[in-house]
C-alpha positions as CSV (number, residue, x, y, z in Angstrom):
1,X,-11.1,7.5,20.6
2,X,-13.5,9.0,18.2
3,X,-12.7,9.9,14.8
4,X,-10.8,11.0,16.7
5,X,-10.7,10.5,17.8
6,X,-10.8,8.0,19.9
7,X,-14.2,6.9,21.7
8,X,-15.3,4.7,24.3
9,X,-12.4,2.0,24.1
10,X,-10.2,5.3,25.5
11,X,-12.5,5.2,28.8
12,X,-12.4,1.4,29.2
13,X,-8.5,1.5,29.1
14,X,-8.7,4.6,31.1
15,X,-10.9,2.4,33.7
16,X,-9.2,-0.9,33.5
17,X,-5.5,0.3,33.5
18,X,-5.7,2.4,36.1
19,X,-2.5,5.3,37.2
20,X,0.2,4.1,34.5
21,X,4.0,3.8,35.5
22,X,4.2,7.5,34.1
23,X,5.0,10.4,35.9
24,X,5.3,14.2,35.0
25,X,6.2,17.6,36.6
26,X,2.9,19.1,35.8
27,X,0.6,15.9,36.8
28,X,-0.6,17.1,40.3
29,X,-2.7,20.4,39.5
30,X,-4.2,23.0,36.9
31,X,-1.5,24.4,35.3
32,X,-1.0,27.4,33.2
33,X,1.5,26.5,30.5
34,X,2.6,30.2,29.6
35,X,4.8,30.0,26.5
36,X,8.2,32.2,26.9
37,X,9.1,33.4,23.4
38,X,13.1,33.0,23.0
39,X,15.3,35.7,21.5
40,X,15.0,35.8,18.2
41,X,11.4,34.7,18.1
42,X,10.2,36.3,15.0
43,X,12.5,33.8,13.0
44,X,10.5,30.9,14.4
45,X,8.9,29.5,11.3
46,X,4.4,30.3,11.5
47,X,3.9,27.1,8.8
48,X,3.0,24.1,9.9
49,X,2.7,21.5,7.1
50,X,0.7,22.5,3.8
51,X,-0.8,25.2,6.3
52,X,0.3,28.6,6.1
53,X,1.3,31.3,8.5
54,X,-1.1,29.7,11.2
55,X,0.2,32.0,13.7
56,X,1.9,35.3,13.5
57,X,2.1,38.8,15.3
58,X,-0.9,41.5,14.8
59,X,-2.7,44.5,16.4
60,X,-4.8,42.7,18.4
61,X,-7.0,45.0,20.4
62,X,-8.9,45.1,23.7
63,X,-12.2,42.6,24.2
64,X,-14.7,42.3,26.7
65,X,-14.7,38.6,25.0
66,X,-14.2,36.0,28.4
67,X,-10.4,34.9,28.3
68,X,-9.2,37.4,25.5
69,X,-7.1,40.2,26.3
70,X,-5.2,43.0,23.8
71,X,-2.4,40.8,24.6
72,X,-3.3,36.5,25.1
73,X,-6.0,34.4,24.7
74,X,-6.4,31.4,27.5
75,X,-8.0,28.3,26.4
76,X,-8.4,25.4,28.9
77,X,-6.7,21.6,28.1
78,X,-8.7,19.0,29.4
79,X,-6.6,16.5,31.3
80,X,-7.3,13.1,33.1
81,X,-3.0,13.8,33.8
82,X,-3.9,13.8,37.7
83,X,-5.4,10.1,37.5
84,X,-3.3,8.4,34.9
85,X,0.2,10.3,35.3
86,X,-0.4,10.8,31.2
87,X,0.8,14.1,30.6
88,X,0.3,13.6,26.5
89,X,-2.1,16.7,25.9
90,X,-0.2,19.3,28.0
91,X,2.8,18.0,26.8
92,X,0.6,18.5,22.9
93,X,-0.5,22.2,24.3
94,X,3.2,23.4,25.6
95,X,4.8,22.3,22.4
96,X,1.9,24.0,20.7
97,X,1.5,27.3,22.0
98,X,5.3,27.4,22.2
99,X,5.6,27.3,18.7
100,X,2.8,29.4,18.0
101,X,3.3,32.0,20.4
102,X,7.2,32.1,19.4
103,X,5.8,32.8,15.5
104,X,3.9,36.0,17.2
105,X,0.7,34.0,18.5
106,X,-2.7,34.8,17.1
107,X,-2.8,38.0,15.5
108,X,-0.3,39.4,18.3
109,X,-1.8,37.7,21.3
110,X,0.1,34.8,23.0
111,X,-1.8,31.7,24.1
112,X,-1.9,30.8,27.4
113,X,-2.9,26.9,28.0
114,X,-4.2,26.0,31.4
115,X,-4.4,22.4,32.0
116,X,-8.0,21.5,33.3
117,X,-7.4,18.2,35.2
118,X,-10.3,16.0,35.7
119,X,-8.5,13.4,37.3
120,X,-11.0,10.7,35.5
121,X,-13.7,11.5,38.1
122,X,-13.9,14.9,38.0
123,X,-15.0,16.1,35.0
124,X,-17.9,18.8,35.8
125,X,-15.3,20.6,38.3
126,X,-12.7,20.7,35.6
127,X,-15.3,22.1,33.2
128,X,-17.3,24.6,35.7
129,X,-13.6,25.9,36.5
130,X,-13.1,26.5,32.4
131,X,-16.0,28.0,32.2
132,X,-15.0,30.7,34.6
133,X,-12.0,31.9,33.1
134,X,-11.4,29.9,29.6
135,X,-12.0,31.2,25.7
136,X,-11.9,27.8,24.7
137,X,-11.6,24.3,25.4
138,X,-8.6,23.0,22.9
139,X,-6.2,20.1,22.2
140,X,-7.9,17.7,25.5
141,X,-10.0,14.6,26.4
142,X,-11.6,13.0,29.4
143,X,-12.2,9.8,29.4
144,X,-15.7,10.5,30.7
145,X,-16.1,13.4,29.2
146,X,-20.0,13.5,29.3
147,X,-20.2,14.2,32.7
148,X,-19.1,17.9,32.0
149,X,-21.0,18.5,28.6
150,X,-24.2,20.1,29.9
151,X,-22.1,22.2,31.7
152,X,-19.7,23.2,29.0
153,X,-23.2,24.0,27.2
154,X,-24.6,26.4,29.3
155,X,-21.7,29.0,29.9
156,X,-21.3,28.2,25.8
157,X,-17.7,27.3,26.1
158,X,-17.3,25.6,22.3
159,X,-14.5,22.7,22.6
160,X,-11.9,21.7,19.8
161,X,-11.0,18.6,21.5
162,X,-8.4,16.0,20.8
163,X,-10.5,13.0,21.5
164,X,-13.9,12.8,22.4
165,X,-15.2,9.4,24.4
166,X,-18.8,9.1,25.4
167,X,-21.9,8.8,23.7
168,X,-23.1,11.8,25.1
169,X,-20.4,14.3,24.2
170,X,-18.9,12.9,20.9
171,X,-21.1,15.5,18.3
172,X,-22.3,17.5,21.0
173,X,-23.0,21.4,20.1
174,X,-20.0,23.5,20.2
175,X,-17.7,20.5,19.7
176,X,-15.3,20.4,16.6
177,X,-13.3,17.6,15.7
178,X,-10.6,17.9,14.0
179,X,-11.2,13.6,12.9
180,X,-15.3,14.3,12.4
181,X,-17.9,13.4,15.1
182,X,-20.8,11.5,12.9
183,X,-22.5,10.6,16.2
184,X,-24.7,7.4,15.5
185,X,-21.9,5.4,13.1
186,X,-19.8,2.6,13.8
187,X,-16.5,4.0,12.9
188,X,-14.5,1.7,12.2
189,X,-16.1,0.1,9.2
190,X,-13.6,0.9,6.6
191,X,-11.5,-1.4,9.1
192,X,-13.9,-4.0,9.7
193,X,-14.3,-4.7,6.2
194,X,-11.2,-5.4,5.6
195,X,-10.8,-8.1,8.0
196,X,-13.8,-9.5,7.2
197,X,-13.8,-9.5,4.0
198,X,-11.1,-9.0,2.4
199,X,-7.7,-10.0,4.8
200,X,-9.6,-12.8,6.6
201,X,-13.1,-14.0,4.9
202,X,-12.8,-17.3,7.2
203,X,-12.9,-15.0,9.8
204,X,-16.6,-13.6,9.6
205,X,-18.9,-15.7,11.3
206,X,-16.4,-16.8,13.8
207,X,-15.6,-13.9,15.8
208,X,-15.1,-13.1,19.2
209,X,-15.3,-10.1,22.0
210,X,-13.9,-9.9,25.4
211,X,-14.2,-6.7,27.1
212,X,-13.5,-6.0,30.6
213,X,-16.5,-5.9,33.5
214,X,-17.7,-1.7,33.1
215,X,-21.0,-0.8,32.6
216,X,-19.5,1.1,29.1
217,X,-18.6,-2.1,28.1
218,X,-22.5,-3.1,27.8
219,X,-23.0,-0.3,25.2
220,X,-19.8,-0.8,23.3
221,X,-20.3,-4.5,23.1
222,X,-23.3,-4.1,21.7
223,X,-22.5,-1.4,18.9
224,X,-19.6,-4.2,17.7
225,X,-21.8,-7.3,17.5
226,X,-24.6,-5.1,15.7
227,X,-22.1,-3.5,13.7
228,X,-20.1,-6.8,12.8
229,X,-23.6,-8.4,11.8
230,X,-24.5,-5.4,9.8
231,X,-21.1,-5.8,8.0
232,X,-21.6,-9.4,7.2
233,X,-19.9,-11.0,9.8
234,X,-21.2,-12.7,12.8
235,X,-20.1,-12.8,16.8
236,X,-20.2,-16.2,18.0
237,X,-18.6,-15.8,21.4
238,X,-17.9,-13.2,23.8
239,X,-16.6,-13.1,27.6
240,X,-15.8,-10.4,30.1
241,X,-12.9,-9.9,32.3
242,X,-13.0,-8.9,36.5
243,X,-12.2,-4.9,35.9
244,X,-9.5,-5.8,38.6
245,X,-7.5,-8.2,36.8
246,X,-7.0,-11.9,36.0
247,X,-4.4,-13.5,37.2
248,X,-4.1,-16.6,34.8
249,X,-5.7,-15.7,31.2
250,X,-5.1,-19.5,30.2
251,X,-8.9,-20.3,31.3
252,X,-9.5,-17.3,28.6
253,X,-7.4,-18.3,26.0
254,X,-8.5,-22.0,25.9
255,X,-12.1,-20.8,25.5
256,X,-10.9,-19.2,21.8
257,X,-9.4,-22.0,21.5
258,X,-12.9,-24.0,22.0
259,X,-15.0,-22.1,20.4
260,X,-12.9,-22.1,17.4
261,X,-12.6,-18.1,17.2
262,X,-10.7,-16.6,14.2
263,X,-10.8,-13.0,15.0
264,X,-10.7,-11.4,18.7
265,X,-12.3,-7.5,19.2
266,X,-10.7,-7.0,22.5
267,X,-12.4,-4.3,24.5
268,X,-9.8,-3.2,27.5
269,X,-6.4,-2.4,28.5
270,X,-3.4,-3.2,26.6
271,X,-1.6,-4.6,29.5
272,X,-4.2,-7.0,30.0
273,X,-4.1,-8.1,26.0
274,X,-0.5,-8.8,26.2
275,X,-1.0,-11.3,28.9
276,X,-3.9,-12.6,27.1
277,X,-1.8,-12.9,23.7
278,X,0.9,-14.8,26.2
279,X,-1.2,-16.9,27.0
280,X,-2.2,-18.2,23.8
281,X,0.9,-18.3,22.4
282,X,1.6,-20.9,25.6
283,X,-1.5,-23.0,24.6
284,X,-0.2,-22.7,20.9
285,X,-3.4,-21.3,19.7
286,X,-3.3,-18.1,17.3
287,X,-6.6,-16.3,16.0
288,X,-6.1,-15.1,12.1
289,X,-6.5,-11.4,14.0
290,X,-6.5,-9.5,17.3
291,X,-8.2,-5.9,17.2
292,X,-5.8,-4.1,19.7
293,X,-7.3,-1.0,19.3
294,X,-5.6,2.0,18.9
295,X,-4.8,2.9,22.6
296,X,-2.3,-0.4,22.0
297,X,-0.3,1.9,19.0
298,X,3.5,2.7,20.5
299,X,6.0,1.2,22.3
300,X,4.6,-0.4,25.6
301,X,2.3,-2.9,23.9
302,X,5.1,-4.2,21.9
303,X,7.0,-4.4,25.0
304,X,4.3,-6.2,27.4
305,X,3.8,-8.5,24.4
306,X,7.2,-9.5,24.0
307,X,7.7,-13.1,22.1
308,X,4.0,-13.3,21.6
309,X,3.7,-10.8,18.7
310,X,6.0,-13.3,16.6
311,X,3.0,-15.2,16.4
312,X,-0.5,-13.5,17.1
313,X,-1.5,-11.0,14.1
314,X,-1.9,-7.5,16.0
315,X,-4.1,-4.7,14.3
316,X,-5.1,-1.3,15.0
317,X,-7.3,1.5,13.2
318,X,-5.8,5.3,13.8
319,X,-8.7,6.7,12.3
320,X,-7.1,8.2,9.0
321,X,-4.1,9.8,11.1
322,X,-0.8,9.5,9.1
323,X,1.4,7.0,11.4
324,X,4.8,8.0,13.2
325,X,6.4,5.4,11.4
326,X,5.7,7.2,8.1
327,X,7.4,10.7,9.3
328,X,10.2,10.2,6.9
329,X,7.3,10.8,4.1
330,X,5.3,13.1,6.0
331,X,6.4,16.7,6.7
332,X,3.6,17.6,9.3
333,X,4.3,13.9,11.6
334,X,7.9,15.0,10.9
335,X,7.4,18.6,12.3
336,X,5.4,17.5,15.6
337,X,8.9,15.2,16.3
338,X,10.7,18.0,15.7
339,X,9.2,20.7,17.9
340,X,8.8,18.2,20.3
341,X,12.4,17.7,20.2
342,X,13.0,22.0,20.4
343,X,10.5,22.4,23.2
344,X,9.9,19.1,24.9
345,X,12.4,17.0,24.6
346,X,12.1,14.6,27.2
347,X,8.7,14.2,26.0
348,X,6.9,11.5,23.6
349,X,5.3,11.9,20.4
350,X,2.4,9.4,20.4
351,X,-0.8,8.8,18.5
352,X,-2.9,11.2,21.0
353,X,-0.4,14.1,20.7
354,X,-1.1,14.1,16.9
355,X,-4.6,13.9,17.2
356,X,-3.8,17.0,20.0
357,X,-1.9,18.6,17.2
358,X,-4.8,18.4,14.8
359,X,-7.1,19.7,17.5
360,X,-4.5,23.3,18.3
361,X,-4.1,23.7,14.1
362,X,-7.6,23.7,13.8
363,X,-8.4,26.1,16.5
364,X,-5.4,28.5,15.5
365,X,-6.6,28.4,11.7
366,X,-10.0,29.3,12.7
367,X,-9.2,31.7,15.4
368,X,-6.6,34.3,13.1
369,X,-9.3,34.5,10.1
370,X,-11.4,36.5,12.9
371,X,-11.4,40.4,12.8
372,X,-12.9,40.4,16.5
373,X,-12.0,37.1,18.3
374,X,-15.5,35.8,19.4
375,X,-16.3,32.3,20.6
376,X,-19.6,32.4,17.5
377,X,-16.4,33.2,15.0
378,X,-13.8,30.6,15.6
379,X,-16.7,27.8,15.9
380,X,-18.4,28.9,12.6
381,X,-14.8,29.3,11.1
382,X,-13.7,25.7,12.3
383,X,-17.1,24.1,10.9
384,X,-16.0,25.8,7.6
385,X,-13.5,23.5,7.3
386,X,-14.5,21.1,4.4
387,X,-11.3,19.2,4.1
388,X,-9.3,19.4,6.9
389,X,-6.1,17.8,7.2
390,X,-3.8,19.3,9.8
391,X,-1.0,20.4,7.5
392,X,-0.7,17.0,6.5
393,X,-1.4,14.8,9.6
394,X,-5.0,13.1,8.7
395,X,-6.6,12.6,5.5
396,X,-9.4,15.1,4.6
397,X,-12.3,15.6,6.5
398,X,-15.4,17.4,5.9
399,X,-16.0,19.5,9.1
400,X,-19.2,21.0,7.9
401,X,-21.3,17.8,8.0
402,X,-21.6,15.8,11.6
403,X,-24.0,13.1,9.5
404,X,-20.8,11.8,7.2
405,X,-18.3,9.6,8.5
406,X,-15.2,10.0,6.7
407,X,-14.5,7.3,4.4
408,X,-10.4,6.8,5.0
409,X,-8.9,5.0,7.3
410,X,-5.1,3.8,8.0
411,X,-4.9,0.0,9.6
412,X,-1.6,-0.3,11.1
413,X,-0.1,-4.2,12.0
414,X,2.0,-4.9,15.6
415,X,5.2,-7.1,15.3
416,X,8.1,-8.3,17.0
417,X,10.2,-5.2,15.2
418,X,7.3,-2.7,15.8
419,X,3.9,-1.4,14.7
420,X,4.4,-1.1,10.8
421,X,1.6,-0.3,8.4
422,X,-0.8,-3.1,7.6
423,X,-0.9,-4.5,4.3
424,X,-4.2,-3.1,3.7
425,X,-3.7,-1.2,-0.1
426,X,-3.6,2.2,1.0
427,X,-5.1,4.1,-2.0
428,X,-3.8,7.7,-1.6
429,X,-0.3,7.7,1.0
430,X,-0.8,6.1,4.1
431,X,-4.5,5.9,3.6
432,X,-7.3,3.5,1.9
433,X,-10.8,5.9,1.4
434,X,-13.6,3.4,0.6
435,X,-15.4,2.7,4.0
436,X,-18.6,1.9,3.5
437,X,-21.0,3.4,6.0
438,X,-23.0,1.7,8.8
439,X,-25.5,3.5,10.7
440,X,-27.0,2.0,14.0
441,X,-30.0,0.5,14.0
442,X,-30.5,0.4,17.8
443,X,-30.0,3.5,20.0
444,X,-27.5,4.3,22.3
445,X,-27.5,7.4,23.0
446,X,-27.1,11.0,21.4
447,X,-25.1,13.5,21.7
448,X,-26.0,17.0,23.9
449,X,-27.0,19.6,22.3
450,X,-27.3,23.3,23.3
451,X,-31.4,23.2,23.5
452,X,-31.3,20.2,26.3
453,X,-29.8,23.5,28.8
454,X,-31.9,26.2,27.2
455,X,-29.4,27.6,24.8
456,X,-29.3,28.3,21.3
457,X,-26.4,29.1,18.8
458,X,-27.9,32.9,19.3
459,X,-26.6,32.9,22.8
460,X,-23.0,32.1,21.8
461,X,-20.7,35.6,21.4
């Protein structure tokens, strides 16, 4: 949950929610996802979006290079699959390298995609195993993914993750982000505006948090109420919930009801907002807006919610990634549906797999410009990048700055029919591009960087 990609709120879910319902094949160990080309392979299609022949066959030759042979090139998924029975970015990395590998690969060599499962608590395993055999990290996340950055650092293994989460890795060195990192930034403020200001001006100096009981929770709250202050509005009440559970969320819902809030930042697990939104519903009490967050955009919100979402205003920020309700218009959300449906069927397109998609484009784009496939020429290729899209699935983002947060951002709205796009005045498609920035003031952190382990870009080959 940075942009993009999607942040800290991804490892409170991760913590508060616990194993999901979900369950898949490939959920109990590393797995090497070896894409079988079909007959006919050469027909498949090496566009993906406005991006051109992204993968396609070559004369790839032999390479000392760690993971790159005359004939594939392994890259390592980070997974928390093993923990949460989420199976979204191996499911992104099979459709992916199936895809590409059926167009010819890179330059001739096939991608192999191990899944790296850290298994939430196991991070630095995960990693110290990539670093033994991996090219790359690509197209992953952990929900604590700090705990493995040093150590991704000093074997020099540069990551093109799909989300990054904590303070410590988000911006790191080596890291590319397909969304932008801009360590240091609130980033939702583009968002935040908006409700304050524009949507809901009553709103501002009546706002409330309630985050569930994790120690990330401390540093997230704070970044909102600074950040909130800093944008003109004001937090006048906040609560946290027993990481366990709550059993009745009346006592919480009367207090907003008290205190008068208009708008709720709700730091936690979706599951645990739908019972919340119940509950206020029951009391007849409805805030002017609820910030679900993104991990609340698909299906299984809108289900827990049920009746409530006739009457409590649901919003969430996809950090400037075209929604899946707009694939009609948008051939790039279209095409991920559609290989998903060629090589995964049984499988879900959801907001991470995008962001996933983003992630593989990005690493593929970079990776077939090299003569010699070197770890130092795919990273300086990807920070190259000075408005990346994905074919079509973000708005631009400059990849060659990690001081500018990107100025778009899409706000979509929950109801009783679905998520649908907010009424926000999108400026250019699905996107509005006129966030103003907000810089910290406070410090919570920074990202690793190759120096803290005694390395330097010179060290990277």
């Amino acid at each position: 949950m940075r942009r993009l990609l999607i942040g800290s709120v991804t490892v409170l879910a991760v913590l508060l929610a616990g194993c999901s319902t979900r369950s898949d094949d490939d959920s109990n160990s590393d797995t090497a996802q070896k894409a079988t080309p079909a007959a006919g392979a050469s027909a498949a299609s090496a566009d993906f979006g406005t991006l051109k022949n992204v993968c396609g066959p070559g004369t790839a030759k032999s390479s000392s290079v760690q993971g790159v042979t005359d004939k594939s090139v392994q890259v390592g998924v980070m997974s928390d699959v093993g923990y949460t029975k989420n199976s979204e970015f191996p499911d992104a990395a099979k459709v992916f390298t199936s895809w590409c590998n059926d167009a010819g690969g890179i330059n001739g060599r096939k991608i192999v995609a191990v899944t790296r499962d850290s298994k939430l608590m196991q991070v630095r395993q995960a990693v110290l195993d990539a670093c033994k055999s991996d090219f790359a990290l690509v197209g992953g996340g952990s929900a604590l993914d700090a705990l493995g950055v040093q150590d991704r650092l000093k074997c020099l293994l540069p990551a093109f993750p799909a989300q990054s989460s904590q303070i410590g890795a988000i911006g790191s060195d080596l890291q590319v982000l397909s969304g932008g990192a801009a360590p240091g930034y609130f980033q939702y403020a583009g968002y935040y505006t908006w409700l304050l200001k524009d949507k809901y001006p009553d709103s501002a100096r009546k706002v409330g948090i309630i985050s569930g009981d994790a120690p990330v929770t401390k540093v997230m709250s704070g970044q909102f109420k600074e950040a909130i202050a800093g944008l003109g509005g004001k937090v006048s009440y906040s609560d946290r919930y027993p990481a366990a559970g709550v059993s009745d969320w009346t006592p919480y819902a009367q207090s907003l009801k008290n205190k008068g809030v208009k708008g709720l930042v709700f730091l936690g697990d979706f599951a645990s907002l739908a019972k919340l939104e119940q509950a206020l519903t029951n009391i007849g009490y409805t805030p002017d807006w609820i910030d679900a967050n993104s991990n609340a955009y698909g299906p299984a919100f809108r289900q827990l919610a049920g009746t409530a979402l006739a009457k409590q205003h649901n919003y969430a920020e996809l950090f400037a990634t075209a929604t899946l309700e707009s694939a009609a218009d948008n051939p790039a959300t279209q095409q991920v549906i559609d290989l998903f449906k060629k090589y995964a069927p049984d499988k879900q397109v959801t907001y991470p797999v995008l962001r996933a998609f983003s992630a593989w484009l990005l690493f593929a784009t970079a990776a077939k410009d090299c003569a010699e496939l070197t770890r130092t020429c795919v990273y300086d290729n990807a920070v190259k990048q000075t408005a990346w899209t994905g074919g079509g699935l973000q708005a631009p983002t400059d990849l060659s700055r990690s001081d500018l947060p990107s100025k778009c951002y899409t706000i979509v709205e929950a109801t009783a029919k679905g998520w649908q796009l907010a009424d926000f005045e999108p400026t250019t498609g699905v996107y509005r591009c006129d966030a103003p920035t907000y810089k910290y003031k406070a410090d919570y952190g920074k990202p690793a960087t190759l120096a803290d382990v005694g390395k330097s870009l010179a060290d990277v080959t």
